[in-house]
N, CA, C and O atoms as a GROMACS GRO file, in nm:
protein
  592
    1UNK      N    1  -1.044   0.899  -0.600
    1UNK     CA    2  -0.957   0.958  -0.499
    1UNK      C    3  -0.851   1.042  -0.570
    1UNK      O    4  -0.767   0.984  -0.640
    2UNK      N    5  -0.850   1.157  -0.559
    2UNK     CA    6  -0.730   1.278  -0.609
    2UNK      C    7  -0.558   1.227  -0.543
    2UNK      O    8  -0.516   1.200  -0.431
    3UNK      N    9  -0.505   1.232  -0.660
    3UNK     CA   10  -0.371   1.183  -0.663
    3UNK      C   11  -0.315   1.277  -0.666
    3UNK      O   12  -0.366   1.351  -0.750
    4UNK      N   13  -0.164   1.357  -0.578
    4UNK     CA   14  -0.086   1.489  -0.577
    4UNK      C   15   0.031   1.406  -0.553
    4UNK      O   16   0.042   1.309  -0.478
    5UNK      N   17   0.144   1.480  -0.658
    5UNK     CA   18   0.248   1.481  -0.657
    5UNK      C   19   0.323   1.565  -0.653
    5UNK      O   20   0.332   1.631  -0.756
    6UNK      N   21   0.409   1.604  -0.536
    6UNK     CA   22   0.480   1.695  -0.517
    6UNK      C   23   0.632   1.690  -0.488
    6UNK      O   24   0.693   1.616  -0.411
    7UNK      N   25   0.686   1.806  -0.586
    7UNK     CA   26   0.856   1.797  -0.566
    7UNK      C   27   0.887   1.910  -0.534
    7UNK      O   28   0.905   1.984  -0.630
    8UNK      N   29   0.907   1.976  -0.390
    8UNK     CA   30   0.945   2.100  -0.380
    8UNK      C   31   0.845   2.183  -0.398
    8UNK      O   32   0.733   2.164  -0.352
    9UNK      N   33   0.883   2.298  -0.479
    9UNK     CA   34   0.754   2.378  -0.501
    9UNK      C   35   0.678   2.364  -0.654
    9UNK      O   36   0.618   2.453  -0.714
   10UNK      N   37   0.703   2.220  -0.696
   10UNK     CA   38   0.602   2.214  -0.798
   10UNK      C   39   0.528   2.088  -0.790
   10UNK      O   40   0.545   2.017  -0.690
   11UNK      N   41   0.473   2.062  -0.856
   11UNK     CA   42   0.352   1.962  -0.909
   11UNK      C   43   0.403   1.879  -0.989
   11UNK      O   44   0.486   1.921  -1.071
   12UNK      N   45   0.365   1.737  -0.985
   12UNK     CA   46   0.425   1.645  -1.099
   12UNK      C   47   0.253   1.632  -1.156
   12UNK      O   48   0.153   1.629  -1.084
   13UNK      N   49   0.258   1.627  -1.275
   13UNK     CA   50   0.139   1.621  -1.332
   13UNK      C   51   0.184   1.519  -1.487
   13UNK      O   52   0.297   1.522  -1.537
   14UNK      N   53   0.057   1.430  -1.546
   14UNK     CA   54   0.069   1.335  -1.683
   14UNK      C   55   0.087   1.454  -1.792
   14UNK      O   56   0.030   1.557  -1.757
   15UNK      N   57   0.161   1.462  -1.928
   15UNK     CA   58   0.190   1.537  -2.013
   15UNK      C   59   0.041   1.564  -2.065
   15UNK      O   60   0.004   1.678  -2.097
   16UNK      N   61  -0.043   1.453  -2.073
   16UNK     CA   62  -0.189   1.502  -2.120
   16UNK      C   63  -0.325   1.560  -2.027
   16UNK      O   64  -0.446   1.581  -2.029
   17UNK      N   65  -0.227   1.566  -1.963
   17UNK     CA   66  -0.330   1.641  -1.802
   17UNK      C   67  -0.444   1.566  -1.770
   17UNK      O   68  -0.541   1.621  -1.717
   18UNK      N   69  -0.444   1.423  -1.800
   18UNK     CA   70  -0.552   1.325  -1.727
   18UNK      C   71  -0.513   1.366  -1.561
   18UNK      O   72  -0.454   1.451  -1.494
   19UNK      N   73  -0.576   1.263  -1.552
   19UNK     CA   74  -0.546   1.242  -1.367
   19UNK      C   75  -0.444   1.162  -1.353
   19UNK      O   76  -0.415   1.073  -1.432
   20UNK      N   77  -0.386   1.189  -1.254
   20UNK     CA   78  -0.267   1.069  -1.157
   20UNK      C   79  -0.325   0.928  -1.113
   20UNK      O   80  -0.392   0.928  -1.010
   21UNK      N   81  -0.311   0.829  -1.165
   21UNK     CA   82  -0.366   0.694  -1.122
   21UNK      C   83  -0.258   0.683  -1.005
   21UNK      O   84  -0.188   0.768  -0.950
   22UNK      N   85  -0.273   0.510  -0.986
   22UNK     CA   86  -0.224   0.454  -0.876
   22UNK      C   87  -0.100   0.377  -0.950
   22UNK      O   88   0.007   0.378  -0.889
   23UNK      N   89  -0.106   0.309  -1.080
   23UNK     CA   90  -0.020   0.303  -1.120
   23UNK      C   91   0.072   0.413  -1.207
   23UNK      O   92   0.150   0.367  -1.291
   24UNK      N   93   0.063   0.550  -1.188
   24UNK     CA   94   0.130   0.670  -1.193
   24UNK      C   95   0.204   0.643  -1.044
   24UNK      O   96   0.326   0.635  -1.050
   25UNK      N   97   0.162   0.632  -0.959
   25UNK     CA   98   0.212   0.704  -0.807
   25UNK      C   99   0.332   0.591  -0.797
   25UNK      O  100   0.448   0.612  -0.763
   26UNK      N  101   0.259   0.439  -0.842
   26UNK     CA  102   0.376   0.351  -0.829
   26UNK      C  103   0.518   0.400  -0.921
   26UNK      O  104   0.625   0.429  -0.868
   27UNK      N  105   0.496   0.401  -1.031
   27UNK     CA  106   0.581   0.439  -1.136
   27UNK      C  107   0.688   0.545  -1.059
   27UNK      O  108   0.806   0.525  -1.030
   28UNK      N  109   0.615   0.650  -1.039
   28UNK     CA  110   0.711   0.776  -1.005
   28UNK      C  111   0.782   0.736  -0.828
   28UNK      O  112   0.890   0.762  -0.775
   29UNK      N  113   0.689   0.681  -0.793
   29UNK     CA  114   0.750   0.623  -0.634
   29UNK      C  115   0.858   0.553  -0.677
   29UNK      O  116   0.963   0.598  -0.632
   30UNK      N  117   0.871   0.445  -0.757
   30UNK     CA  118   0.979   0.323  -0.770
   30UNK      C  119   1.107   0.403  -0.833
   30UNK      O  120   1.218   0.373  -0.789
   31UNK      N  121   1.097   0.494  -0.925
   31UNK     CA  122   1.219   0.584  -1.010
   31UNK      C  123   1.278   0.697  -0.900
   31UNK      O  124   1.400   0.696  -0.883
   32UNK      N  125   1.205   0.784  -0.831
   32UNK     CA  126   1.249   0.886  -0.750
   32UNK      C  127   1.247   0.857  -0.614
   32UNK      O  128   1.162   0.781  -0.567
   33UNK      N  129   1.341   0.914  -0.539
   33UNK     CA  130   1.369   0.928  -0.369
   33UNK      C  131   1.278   1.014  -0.348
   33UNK      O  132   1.286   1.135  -0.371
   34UNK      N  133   1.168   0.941  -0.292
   34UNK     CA  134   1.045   0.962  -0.142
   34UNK      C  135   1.091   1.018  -0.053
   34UNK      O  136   1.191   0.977   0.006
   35UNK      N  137   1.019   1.145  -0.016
   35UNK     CA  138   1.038   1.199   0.098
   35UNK      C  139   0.937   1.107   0.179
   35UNK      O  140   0.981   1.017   0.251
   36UNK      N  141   0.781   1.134   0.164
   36UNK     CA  142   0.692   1.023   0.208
   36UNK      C  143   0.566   1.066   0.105
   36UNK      O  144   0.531   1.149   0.022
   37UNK      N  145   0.532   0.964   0.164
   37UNK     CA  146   0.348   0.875   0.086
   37UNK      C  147   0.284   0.902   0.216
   37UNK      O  148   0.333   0.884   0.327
   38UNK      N  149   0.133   0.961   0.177
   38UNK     CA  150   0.022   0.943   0.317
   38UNK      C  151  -0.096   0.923   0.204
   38UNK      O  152  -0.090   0.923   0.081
   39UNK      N  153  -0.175   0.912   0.267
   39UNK     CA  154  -0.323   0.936   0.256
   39UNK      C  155  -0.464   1.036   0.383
   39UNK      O  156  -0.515   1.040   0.495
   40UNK      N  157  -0.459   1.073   0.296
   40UNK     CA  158  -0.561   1.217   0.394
   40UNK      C  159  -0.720   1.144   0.374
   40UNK      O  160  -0.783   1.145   0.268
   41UNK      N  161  -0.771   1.074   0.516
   41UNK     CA  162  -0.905   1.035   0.504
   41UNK      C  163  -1.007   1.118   0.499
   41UNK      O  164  -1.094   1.082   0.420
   42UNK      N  165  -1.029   1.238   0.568
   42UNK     CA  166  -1.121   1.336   0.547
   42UNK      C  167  -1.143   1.402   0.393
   42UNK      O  168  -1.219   1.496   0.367
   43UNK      N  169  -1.064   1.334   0.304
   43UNK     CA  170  -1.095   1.453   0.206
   43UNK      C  171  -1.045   1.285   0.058
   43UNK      O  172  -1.053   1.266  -0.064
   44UNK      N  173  -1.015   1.236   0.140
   44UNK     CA  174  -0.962   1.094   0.025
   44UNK      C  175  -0.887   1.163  -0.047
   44UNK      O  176  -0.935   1.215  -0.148
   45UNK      N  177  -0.748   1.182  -0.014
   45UNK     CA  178  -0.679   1.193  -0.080
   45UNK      C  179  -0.570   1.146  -0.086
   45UNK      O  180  -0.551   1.105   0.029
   46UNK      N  181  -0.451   1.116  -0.166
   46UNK     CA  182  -0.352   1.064  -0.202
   46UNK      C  183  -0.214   1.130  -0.228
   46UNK      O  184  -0.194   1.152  -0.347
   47UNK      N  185  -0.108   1.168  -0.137
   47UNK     CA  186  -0.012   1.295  -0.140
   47UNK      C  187   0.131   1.162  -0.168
   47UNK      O  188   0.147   1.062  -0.099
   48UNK      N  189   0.190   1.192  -0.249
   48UNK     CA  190   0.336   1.174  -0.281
   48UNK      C  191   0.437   1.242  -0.260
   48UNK      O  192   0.463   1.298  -0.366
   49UNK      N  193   0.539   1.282  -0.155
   49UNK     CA  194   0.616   1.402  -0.205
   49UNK      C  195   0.711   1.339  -0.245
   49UNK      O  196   0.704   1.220  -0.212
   50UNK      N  197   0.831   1.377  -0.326
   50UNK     CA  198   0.916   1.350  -0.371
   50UNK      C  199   1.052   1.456  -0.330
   50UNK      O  200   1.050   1.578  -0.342
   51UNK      N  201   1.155   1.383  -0.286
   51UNK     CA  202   1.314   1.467  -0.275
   51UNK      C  203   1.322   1.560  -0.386
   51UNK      O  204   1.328   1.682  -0.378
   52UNK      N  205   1.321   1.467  -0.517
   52UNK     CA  206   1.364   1.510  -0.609
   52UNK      C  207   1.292   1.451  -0.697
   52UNK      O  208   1.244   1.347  -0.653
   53UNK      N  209   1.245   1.491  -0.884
   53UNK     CA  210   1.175   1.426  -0.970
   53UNK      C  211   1.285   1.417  -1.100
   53UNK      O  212   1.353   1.510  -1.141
   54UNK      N  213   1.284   1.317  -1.137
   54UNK     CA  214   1.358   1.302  -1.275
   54UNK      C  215   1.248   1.190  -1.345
   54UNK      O  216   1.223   1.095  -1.271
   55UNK      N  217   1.192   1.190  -1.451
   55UNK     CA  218   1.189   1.082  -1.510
   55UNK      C  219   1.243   1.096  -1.689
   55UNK      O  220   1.285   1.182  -1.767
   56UNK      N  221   1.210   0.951  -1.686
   56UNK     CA  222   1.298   0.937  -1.826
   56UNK      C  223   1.157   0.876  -1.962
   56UNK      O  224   1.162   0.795  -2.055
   57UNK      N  225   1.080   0.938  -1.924
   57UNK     CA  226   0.963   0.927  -1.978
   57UNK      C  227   0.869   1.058  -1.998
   57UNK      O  228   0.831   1.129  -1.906
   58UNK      N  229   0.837   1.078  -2.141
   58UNK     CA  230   0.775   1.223  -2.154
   58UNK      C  231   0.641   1.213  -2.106
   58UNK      O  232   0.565   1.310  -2.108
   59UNK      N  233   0.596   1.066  -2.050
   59UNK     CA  234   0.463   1.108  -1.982
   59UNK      C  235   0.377   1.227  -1.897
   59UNK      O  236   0.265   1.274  -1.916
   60UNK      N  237   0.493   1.259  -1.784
   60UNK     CA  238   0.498   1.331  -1.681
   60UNK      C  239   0.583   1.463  -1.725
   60UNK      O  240   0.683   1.470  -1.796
   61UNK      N  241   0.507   1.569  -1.659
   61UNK     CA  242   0.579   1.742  -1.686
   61UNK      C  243   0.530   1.784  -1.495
   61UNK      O  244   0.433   1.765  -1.422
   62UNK      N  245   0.654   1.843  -1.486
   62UNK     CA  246   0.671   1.942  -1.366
   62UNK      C  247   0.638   2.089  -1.356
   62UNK      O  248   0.708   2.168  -1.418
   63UNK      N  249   0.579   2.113  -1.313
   63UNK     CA  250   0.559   2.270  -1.299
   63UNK      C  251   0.513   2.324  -1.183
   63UNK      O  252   0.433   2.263  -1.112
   64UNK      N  253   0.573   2.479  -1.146
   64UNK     CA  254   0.551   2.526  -1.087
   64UNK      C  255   0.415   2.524  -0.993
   64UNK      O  256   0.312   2.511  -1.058
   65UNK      N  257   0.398   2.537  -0.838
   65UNK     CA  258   0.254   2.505  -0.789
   65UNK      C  259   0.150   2.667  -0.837
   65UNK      O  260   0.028   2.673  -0.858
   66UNK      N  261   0.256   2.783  -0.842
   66UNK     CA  262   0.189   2.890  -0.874
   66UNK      C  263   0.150   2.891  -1.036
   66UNK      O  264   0.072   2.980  -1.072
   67UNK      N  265   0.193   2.812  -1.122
   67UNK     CA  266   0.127   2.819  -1.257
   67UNK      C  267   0.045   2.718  -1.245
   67UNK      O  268  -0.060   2.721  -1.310
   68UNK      N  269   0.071   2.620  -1.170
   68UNK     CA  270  -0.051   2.509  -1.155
   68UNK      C  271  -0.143   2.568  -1.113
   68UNK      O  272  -0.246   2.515  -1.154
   69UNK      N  273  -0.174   2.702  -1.015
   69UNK     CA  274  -0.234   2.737  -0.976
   69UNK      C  275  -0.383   2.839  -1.052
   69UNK      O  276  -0.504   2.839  -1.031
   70UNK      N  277  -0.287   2.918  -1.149
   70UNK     CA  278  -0.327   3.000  -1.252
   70UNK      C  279  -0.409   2.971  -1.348
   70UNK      O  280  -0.492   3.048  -1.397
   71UNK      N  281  -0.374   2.784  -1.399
   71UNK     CA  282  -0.416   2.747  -1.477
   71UNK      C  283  -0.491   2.631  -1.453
   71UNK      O  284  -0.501   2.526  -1.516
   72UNK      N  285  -0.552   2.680  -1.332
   72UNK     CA  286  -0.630   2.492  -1.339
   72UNK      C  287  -0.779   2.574  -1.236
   72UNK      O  288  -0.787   2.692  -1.203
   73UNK      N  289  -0.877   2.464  -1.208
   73UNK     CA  290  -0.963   2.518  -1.148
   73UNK      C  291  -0.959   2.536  -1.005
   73UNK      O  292  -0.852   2.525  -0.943
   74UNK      N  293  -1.094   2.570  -0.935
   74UNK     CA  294  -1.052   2.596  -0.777
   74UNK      C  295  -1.017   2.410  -0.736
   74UNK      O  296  -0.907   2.360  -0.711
   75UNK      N  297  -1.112   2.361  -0.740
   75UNK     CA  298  -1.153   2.173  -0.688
   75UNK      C  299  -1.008   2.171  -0.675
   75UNK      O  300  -0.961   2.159  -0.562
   76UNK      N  301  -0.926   2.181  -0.783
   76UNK     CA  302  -0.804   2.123  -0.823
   76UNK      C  303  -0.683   2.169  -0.736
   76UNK      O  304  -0.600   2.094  -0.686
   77UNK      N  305  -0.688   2.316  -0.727
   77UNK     CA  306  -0.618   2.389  -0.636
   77UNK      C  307  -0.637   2.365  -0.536
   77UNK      O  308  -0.536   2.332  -0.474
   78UNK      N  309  -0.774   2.365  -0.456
   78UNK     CA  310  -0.747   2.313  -0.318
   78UNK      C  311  -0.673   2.206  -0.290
   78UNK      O  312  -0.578   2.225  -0.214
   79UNK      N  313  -0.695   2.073  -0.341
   79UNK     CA  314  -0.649   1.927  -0.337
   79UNK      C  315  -0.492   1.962  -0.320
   79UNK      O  316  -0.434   1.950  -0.212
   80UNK      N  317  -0.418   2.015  -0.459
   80UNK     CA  318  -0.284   2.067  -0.446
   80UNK      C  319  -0.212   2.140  -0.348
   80UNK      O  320  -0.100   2.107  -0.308
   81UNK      N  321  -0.288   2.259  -0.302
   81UNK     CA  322  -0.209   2.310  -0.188
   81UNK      C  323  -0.225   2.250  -0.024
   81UNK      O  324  -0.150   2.245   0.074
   82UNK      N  325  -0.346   2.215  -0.050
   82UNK     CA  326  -0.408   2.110   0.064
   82UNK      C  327  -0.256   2.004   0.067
   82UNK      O  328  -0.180   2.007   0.164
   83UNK      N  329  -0.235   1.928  -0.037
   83UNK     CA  330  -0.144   1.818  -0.002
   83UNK      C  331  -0.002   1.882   0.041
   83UNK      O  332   0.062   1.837   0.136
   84UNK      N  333   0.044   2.001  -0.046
   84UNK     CA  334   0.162   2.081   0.007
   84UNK      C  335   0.185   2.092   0.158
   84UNK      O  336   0.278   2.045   0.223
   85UNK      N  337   0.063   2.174   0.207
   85UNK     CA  338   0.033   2.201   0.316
   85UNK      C  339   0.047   2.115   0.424
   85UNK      O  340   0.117   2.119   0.526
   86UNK      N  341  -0.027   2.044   0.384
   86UNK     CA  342  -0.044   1.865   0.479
   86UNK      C  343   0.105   1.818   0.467
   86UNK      O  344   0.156   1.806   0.579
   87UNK      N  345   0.172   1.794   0.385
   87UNK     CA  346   0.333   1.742   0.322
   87UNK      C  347   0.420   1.826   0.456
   87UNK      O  348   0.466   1.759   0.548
   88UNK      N  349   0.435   1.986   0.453
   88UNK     CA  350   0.461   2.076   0.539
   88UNK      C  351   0.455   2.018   0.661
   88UNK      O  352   0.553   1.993   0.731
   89UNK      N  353   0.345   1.996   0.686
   89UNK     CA  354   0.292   1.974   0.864
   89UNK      C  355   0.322   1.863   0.890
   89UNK      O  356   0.356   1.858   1.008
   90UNK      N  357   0.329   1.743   0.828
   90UNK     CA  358   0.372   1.623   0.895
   90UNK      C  359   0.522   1.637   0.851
   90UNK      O  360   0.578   1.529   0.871
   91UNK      N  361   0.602   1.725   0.803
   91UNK     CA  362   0.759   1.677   0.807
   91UNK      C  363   0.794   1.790   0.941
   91UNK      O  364   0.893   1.769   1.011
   92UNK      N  365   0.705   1.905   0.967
   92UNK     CA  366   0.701   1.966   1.063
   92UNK      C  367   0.673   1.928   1.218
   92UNK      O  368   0.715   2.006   1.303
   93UNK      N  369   0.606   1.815   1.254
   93UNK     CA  370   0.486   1.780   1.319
   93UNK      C  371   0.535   1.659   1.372
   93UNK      O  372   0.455   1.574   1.334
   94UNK      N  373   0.638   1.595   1.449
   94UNK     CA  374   0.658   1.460   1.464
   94UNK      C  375   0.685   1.450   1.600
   94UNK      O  376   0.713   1.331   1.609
   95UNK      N  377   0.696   1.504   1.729
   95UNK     CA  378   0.683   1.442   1.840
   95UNK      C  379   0.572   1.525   1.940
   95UNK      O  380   0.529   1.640   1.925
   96UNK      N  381   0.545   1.442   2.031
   96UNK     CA  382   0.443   1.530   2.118
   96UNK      C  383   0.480   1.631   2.173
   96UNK      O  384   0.595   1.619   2.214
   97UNK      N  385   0.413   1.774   2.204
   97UNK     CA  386   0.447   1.853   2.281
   97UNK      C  387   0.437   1.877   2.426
   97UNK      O  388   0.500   1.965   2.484
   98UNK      N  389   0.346   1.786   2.490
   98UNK     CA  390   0.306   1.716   2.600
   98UNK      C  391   0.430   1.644   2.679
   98UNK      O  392   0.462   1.672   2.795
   99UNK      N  393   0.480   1.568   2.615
   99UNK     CA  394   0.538   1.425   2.649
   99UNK      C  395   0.675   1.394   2.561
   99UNK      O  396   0.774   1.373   2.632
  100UNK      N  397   0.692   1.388   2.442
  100UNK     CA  398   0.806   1.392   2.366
  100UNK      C  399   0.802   1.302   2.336
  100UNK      O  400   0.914   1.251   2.336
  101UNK      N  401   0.662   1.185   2.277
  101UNK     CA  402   0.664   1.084   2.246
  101UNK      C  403   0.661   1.102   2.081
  101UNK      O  404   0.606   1.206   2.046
  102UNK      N  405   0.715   1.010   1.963
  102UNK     CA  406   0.673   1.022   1.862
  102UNK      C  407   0.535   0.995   1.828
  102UNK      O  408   0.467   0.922   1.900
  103UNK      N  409   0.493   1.041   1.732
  103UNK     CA  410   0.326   1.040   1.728
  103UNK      C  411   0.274   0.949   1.616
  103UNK      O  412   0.363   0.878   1.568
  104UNK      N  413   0.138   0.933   1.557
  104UNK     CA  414   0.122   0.872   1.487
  104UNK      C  415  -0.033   0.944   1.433
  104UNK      O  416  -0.112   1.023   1.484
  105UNK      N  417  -0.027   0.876   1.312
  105UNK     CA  418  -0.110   0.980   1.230
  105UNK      C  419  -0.305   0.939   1.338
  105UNK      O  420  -0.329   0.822   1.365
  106UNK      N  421  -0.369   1.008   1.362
  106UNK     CA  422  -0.516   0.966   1.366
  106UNK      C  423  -0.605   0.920   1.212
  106UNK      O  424  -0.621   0.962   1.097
  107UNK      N  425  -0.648   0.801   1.305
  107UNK     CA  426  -0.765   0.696   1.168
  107UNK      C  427  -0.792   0.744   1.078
  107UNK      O  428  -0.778   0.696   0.966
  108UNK      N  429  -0.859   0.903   1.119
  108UNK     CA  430  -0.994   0.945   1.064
  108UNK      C  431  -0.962   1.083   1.022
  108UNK      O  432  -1.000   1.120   0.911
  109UNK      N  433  -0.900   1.156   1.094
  109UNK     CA  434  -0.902   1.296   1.093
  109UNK      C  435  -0.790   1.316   1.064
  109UNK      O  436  -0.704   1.230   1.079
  110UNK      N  437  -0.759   1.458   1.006
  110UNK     CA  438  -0.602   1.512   0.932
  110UNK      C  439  -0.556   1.539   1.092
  110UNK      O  440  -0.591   1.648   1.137
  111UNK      N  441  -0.500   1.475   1.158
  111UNK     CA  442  -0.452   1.496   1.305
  111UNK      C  443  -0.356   1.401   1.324
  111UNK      O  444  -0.351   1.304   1.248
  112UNK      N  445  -0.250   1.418   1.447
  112UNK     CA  446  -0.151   1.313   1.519
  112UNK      C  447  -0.244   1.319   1.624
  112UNK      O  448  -0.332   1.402   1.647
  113UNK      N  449  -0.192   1.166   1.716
  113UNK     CA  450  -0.207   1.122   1.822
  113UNK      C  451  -0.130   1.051   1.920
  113UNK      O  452  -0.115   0.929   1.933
  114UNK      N  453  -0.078   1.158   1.996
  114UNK     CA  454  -0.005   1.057   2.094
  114UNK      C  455   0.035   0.918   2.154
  114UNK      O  456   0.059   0.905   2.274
  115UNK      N  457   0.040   0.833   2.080
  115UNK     CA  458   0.029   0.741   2.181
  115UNK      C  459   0.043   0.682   2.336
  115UNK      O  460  -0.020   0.590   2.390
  116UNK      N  461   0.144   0.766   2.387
  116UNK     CA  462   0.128   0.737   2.527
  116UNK      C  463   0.072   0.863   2.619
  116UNK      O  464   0.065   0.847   2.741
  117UNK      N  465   0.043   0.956   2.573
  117UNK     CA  466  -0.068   1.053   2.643
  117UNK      C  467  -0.189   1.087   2.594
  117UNK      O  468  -0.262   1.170   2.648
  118UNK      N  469  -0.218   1.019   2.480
  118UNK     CA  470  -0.348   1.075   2.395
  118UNK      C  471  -0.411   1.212   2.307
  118UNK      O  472  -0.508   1.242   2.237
  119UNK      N  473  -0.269   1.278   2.372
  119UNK     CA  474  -0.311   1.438   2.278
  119UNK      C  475  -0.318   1.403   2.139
  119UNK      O  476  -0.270   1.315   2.068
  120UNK      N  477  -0.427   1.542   2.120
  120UNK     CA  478  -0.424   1.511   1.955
  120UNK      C  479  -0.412   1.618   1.922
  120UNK      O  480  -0.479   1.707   1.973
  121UNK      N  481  -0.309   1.644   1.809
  121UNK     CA  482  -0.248   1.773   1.752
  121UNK      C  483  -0.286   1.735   1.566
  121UNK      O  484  -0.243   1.670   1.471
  122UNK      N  485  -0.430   1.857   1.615
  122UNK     CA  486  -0.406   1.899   1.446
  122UNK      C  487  -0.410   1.986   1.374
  122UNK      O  488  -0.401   2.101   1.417
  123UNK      N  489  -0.427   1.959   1.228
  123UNK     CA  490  -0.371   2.058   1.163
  123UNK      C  491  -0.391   2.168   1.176
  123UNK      O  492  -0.303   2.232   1.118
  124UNK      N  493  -0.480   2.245   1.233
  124UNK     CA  494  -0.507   2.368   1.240
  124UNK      C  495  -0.487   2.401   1.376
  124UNK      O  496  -0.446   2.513   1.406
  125UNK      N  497  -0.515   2.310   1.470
  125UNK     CA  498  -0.469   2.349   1.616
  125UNK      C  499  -0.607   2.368   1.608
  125UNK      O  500  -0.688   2.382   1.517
  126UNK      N  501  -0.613   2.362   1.803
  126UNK     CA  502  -0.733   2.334   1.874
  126UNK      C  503  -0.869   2.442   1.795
  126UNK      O  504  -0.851   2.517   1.700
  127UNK      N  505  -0.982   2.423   1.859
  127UNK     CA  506  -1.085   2.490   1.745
  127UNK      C  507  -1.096   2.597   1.912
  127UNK      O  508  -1.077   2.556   2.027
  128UNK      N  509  -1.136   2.760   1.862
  128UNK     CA  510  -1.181   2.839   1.944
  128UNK      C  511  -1.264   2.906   1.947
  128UNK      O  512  -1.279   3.024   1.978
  129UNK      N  513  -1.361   2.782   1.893
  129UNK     CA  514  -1.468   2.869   1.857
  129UNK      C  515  -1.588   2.896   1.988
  129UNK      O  516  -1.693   2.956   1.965
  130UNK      N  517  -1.549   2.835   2.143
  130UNK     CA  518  -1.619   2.870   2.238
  130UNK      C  519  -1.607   3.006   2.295
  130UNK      O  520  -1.696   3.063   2.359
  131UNK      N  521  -1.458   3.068   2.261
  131UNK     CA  522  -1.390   3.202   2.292
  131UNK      C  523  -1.487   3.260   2.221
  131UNK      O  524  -1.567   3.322   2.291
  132UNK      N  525  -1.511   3.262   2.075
  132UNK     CA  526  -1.524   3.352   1.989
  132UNK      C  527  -1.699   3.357   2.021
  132UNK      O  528  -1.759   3.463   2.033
  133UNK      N  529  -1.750   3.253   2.029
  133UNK     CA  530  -1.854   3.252   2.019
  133UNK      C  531  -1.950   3.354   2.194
  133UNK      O  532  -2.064   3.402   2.187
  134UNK      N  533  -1.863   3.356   2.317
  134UNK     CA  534  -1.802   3.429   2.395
  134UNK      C  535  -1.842   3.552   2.409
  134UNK      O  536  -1.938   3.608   2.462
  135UNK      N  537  -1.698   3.599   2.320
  135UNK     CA  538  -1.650   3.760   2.296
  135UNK      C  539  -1.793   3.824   2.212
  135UNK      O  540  -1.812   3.944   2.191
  136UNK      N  541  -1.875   3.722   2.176
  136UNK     CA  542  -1.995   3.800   2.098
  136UNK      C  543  -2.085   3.795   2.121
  136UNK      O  544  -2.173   3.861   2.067
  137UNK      N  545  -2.100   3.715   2.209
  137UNK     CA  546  -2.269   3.718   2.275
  137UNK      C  547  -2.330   3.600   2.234
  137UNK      O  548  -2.439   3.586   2.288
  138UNK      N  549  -2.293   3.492   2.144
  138UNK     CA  550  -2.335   3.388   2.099
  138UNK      C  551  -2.352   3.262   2.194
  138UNK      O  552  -2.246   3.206   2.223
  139UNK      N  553  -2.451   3.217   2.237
  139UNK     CA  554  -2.494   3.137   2.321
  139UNK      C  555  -2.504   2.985   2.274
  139UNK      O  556  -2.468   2.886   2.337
  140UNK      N  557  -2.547   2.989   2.183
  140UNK     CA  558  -2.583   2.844   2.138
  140UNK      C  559  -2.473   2.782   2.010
  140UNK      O  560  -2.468   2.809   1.890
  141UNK      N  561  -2.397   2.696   2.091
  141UNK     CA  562  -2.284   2.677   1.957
  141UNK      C  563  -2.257   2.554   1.999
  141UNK      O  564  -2.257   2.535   2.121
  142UNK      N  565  -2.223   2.424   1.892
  142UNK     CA  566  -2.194   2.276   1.836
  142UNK      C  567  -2.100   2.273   1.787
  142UNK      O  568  -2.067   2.362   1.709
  143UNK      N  569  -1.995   2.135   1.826
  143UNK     CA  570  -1.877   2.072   1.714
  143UNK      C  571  -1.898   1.965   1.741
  143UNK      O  572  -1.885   1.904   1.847
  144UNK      N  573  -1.926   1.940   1.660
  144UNK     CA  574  -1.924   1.739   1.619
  144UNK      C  575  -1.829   1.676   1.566
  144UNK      O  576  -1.803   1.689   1.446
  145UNK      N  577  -1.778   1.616   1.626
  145UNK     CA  578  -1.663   1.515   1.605
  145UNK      C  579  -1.649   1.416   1.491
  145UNK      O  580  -1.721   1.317   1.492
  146UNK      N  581  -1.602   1.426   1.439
  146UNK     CA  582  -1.537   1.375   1.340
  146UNK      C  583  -1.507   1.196   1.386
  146UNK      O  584  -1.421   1.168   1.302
  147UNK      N  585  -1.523   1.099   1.448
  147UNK     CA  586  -1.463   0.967   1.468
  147UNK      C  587  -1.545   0.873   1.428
  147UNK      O  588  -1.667   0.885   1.438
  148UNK      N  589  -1.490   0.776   1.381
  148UNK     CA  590  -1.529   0.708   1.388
  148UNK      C  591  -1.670   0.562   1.453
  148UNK      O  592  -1.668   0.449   1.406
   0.00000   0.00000   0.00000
């Protein structure tokens, strides 16, 4: 499972550029003020953001997400801006627009779910692909659900 650590607009990454374990995430969770911790089931992943990063250990180096970007592969980059992104939307993303209830993350899918009206708001917003498919003459079109 891909481990992301994020402070602002950079990346916390190990000085020897292994991967982020779980006892990395603890470490840097217990020393620095958490913005929040999730986990993204569609893609297994593991997002940390952090207020702020200090440590007092040369294990860990900070850098920029755009040199992280430059210098690492695609796999890697997606995961990273993916968690930014995701980080973004749920500090963005917290009551219903329906109802004004606070929401809660869905099981399965990068989505909220209402609890007392059932909407589900996600990350990309509703799919339109019956419009599109529509506007072009395309007749025969599928989305399969994602649940459990």
């Amino acid at each position: 499972m891909p481990a992301i650590i994020i402070s602002e607009k950079d990346i916390i990454l190990r000085s020897d550029n292994s991967e982020i374990t779980t006892s990395d995430l603890e470490q840097i969770k217990n020393e620095n003020p958490v913005a929040e911790y999730f986990e993204e089931p569609q893609f297994n992943l593991k997002v940390l953001s952090l207020l702020s990063f200090e440590s007092s250990s040369d294990k860990y180096k900070r850098i920029p997400l755009r040199e992280f970007y430059s210098t690492h592969d695609e796999d890697e980059n997606f995961f990273a801006f993916r968690a930014k992104a995701l980080f973004e939307w749920r500090k963005n993303t917290k009551f219903c627009s329906a109802c004004g209830t606070k929401l809660k993350p869905h099981p399965v899918q990068t989505a909220f779910v209402c609890p007392d009206c059932g909407k589900k708001i996600q990350v990309f917003g509703e799919s339109h692909i019956q419009e599109i498919a529509t506007r072009y003459g395309i007749e025969n079109t599928a989305q399969i659900p994602i649940e459990p």
